[in-house]
Backbone bond lengths (Angstrom), bond angles and torsions (degrees), N, CA, C in turn:
res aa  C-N    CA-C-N  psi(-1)  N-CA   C-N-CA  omega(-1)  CA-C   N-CA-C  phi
1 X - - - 1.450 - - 1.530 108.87 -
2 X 1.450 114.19 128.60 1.695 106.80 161.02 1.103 126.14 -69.55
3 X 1.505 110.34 162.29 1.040 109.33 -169.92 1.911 107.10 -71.94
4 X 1.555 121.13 175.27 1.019 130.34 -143.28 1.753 100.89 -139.24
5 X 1.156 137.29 136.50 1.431 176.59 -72.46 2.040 83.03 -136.50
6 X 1.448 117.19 132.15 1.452 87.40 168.98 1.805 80.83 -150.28
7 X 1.386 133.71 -13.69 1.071 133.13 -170.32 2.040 93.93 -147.27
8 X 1.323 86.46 146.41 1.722 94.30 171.49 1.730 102.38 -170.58
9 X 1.352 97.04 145.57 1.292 123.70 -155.97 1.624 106.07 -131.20
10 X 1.325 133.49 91.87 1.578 128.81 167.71 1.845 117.89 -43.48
11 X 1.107 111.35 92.07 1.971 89.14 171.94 1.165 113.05 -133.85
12 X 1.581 134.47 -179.82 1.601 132.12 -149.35 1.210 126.82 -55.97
13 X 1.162 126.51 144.38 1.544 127.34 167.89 1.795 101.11 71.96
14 X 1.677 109.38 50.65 1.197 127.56 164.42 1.529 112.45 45.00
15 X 1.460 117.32 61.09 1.409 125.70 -166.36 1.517 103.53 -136.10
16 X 1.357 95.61 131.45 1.913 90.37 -172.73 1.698 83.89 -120.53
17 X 1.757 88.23 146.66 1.694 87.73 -167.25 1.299 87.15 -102.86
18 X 1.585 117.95 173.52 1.580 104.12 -163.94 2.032 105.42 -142.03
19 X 1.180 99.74 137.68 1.654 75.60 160.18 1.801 99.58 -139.68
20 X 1.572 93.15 166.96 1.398 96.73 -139.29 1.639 81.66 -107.96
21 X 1.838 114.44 170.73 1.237 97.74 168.63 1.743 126.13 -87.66
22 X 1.627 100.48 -2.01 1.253 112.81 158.16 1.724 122.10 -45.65
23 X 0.863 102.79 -6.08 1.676 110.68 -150.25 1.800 136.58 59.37
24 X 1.598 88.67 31.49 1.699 101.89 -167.51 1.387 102.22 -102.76
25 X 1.445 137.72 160.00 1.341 149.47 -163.10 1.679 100.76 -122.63
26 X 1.150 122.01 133.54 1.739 121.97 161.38 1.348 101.51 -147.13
27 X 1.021 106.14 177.63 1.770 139.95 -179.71 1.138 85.50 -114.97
28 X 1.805 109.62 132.48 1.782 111.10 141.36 1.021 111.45 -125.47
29 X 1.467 130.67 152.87 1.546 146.39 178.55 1.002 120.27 -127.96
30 X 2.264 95.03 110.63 1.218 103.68 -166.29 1.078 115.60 -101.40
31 X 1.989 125.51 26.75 1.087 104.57 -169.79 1.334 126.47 -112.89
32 X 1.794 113.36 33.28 0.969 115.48 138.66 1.590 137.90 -66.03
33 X 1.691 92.24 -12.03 1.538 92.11 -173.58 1.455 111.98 -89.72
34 X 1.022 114.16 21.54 1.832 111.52 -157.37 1.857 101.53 -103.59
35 X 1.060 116.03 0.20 2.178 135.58 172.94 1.454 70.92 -79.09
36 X 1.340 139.82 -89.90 1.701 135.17 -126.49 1.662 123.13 -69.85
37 X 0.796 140.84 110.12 1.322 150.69 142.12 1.274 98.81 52.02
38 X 1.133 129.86 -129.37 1.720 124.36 -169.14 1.224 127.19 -54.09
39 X 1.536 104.95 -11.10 1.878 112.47 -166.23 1.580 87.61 -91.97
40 X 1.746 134.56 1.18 1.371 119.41 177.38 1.716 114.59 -74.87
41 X 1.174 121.96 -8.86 1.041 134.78 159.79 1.691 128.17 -72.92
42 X 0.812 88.80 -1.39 1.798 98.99 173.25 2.004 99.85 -105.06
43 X 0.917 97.36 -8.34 1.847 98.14 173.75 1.746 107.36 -73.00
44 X 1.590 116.68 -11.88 1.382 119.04 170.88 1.625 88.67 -69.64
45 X 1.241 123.09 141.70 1.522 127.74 151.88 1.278 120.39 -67.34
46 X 1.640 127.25 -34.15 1.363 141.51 177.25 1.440 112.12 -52.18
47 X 1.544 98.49 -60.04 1.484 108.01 -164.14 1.664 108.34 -88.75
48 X 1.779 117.92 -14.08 1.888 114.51 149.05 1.612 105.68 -21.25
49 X 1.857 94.63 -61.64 1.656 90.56 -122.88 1.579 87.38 -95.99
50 X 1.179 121.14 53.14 1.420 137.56 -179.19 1.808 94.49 -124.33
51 X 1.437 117.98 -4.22 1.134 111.01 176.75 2.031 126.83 -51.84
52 X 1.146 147.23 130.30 1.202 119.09 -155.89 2.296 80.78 -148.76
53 X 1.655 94.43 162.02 1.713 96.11 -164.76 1.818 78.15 -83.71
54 X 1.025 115.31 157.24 1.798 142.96 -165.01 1.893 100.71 -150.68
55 X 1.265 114.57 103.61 1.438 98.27 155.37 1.661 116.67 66.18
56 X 1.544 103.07 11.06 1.644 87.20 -166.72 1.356 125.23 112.34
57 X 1.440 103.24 -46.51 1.829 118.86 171.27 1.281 95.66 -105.22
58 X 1.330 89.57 -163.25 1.814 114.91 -158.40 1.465 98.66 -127.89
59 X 1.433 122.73 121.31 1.468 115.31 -168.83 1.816 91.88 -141.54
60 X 1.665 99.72 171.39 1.810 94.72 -173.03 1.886 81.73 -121.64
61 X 1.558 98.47 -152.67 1.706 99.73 -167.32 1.529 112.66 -101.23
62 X 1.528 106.03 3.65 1.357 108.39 174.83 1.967 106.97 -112.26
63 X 1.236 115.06 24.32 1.073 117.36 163.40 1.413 105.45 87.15
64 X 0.947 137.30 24.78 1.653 142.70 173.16 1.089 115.61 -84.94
65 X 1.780 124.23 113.23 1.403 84.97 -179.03 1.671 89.43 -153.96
66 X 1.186 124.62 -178.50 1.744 129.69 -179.08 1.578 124.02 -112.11
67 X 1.054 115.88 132.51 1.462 126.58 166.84 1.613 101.11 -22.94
68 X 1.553 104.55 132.02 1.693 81.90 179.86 1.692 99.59 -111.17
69 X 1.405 111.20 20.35 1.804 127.21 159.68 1.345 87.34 -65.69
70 X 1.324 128.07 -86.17 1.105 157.92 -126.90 2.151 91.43 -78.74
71 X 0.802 117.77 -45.37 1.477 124.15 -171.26 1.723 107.94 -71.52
72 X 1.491 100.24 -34.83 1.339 112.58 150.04 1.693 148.35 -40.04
73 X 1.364 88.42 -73.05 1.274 120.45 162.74 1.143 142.91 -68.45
74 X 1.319 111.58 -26.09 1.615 111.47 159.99 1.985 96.09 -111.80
75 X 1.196 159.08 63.84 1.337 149.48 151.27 1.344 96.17 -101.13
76 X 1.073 109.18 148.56 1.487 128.01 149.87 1.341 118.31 -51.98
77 X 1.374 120.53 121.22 1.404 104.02 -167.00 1.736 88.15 -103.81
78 X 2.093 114.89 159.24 0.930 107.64 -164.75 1.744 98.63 -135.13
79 X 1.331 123.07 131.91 1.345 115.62 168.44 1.219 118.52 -66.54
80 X 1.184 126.79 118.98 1.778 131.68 155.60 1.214 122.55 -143.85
């Protein structure tokens, strides 16, 4: 199992910065997801950065939320 969502941070150009419970850091970019069906609501900037860690993933207040394999696996991972 990957590791899992333990800190998240909304910042520009629809990017939630991430820390993992591994203790690893990434960037994810969600703004390919913002064309699909419920994720078009994350195109508000307000209601992004309302993003908060849920369970491991990263979810907003209308129930949107991402694979946290997948949130993993494709972020940029970042040294700090």
């Amino acid at each position: 199992m990957n590791p899992r969502v333990s800190e998240v941070t909304a910042i520009d150009d629809y990017k939630l910065q991430l820390v993992f419970t591994n203790g690893e850091h990434g960037i994810y970019d969600c703004s390919d997801l913002l064309d699909f069906g419920v994720f078009e609501e994350l195109r508000d900037k307000n209601y992004f950065r309302q993003a908060r860690p849920w369970h491991g993933t990263v979810a907003w207040p209308h129930e949107q939320d991402i694979c946290p394999d997948t949130l993993y696996l494709d972020s940029q991972k970042e040294n700090i």
